[in-house]
N, C-alpha and C positions, 0 to 999 in steps of 0.2 A: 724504510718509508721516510724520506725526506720532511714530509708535510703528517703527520697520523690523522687518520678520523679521530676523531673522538664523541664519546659515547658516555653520555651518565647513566648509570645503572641507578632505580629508585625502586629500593626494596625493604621490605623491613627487615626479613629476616637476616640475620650478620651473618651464617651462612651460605646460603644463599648467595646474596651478593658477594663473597667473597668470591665464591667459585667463577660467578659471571668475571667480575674482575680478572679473575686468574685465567679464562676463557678470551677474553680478549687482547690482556697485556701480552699474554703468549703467543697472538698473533700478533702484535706491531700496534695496536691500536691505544690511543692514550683514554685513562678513563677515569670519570670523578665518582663518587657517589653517594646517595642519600637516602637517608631511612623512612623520611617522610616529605609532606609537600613543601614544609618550611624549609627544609633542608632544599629542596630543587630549586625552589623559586632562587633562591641564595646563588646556588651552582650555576645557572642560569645568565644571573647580574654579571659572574663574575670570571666569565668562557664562554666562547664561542663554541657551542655544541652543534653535534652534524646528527645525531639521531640521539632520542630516549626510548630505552625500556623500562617502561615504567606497568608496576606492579598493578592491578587490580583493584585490591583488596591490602589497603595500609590505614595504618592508625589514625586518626581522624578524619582528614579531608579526605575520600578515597579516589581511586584514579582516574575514573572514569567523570568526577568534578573538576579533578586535577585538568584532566585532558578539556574538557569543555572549556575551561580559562583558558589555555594554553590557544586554543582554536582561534580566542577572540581578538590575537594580535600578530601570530606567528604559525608558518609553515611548515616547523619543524618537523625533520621524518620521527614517527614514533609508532614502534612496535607494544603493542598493549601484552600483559602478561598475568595467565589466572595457573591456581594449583587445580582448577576442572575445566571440561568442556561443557561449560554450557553457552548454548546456542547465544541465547537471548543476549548475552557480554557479549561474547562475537560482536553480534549485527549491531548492539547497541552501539560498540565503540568504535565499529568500524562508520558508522553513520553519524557519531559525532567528530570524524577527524580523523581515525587512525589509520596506517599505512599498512596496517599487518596484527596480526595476534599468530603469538604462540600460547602454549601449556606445559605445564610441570609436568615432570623432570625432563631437561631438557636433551638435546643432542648437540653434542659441541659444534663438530661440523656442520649439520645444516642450518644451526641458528647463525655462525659466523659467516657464513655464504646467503644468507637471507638479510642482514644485516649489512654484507655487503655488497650487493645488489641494490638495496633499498637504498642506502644512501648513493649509489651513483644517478642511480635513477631520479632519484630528488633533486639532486645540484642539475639533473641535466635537466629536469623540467623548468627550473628556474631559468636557462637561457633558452625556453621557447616564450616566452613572457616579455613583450613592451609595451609597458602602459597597461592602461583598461582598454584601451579599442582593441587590437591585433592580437592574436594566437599565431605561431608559425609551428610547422613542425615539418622538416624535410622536403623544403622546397614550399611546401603548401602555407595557404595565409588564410587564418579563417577572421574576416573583419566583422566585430561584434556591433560597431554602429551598423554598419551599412547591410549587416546577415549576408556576408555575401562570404563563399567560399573559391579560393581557384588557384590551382594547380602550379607545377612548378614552370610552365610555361607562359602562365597569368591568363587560360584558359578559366571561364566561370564553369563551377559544377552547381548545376543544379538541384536546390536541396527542399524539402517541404518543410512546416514550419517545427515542425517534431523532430524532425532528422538537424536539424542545425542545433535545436534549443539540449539534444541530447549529444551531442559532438563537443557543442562549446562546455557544456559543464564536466562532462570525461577530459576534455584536453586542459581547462582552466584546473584541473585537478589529478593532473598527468603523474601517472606512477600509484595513484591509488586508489585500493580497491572498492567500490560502491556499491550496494544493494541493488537487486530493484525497486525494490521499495523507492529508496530514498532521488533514485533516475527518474522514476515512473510522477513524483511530487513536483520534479523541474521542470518536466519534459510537459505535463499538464496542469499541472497546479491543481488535484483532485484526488481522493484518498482513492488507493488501488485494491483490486484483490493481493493477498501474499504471494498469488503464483499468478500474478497476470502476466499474459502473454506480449503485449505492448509494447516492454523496452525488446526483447527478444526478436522479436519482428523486426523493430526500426536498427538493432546492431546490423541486423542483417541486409538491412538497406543499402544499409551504412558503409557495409563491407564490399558490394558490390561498388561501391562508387568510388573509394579509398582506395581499398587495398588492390597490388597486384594480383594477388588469387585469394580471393574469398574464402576460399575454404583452408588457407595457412596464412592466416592473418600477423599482419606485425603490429599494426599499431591497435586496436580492437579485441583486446584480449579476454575472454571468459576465463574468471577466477571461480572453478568448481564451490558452489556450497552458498557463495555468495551473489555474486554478480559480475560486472564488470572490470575494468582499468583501460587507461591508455598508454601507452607503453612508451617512452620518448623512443624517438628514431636509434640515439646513439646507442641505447639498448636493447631494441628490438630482435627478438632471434628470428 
């Protein structure tokens, strides 16, 4: 690997992070890391990082304050990380920013093929992005002054005012994953049921108008448990 990703690992336990370390460097990847937030913010100053796995649950500031600062400047891909499954971490951190959650104890391979997905996916969402007006993605231009979306032909499709408001926020946020919850708050600006049916509908609008077959979507992806993503094209299976 000519170029390495690299990847700070922020964990407290020295364990732990040892092994992530030893999980990554064994695949080609370059990696720093840190036991707490003081320690990241520092990492951060001082490297060009391409994803964080950052822990949960660490010694004073914990991750999920961590990750809320980190939102307020930067796009960083970052996989959030707990030693349980509880839900409520999940959704919370994936609704303030995060790209992913795993759980202890990990799997070497699918955490390093989930990590390295995530970060191609990330850089490649960064070149669908010019400016604040324009989204592109594979031909298509979705223009946020004008709400106007159209094809790779420069055909308009026509969209209602929900179908665009929930397109531009999935694609402005291409490659991660979002609740409905936190779709259902862009898309209307009004506190939802937990299981309202609403974004589900409009994916599905969405998909007839986007995708070549609706029903094997590329760009519109349902991520089980949670909710949506938008896939960039160069990744789309």
């Amino acid at each position: 690997m000519v170029d390495p990703y690299h990847v700070l690992v922020v964990e407290d336990e020295a364990v732990t992070r040892m092994t992530l370390t030893s999980y990554f460097e064994a695949a080609g990847y370059r990696v720093s890391e840190a036991a707490d937030g003081e320690a990241m913010h520092e990492a951060l100053k001082h490297a060009a990082i391409d994803l964080i796995l950052l822990d949960i649950k660490l010694p004073g500031e914990d991750g999920l304050s961590l990750l809320r600062k980190i939102r307020q400047s930067s796009d960083i891909a970052i996989i959030m990380v707990t030693s349980n499954g509880d839900p409520i971490d999940r959704v919370l951190g994936l609704e303030l920013g995060a790209h992913d959650y795993v759980t202890k104890p990990f799997h070497s391979r699918e955490l390093l093929a989930r990590v390295k997905n995530l970060i191609r996916m990330t850089r490649a969402a960064g070149t669908t992005r010019t400016g604040d007006s324009k989204l592109f993605f594979d031909g298509w231009t979705l223009d946020r002054t004008a709400r106007r979306l159209t094809d790779a032909e420069g055909t308009d499709v026509p969209l209602t005012r929900a179908e665009f408001d929930l397109l531009a926020t999935l694609l402005a946020n291409a490659g991660r994953a979002m609740s409905r919850d936190s779709l259902l708050d862009h898309v209307s600006h009004r506190d939802g049921e937990p299981y309202d049916r609403t974004i589900d509908v409009l994916v599905g609008r969405l998909r007839r108008k986007i995708e070549a077959n609706s029903k094997d979507p590329r760009y519109l992806i349902t991520v089980h448990g949670i909710g949506y993503l938008f896939a960039p094209a160069s990744n789309a299976a």
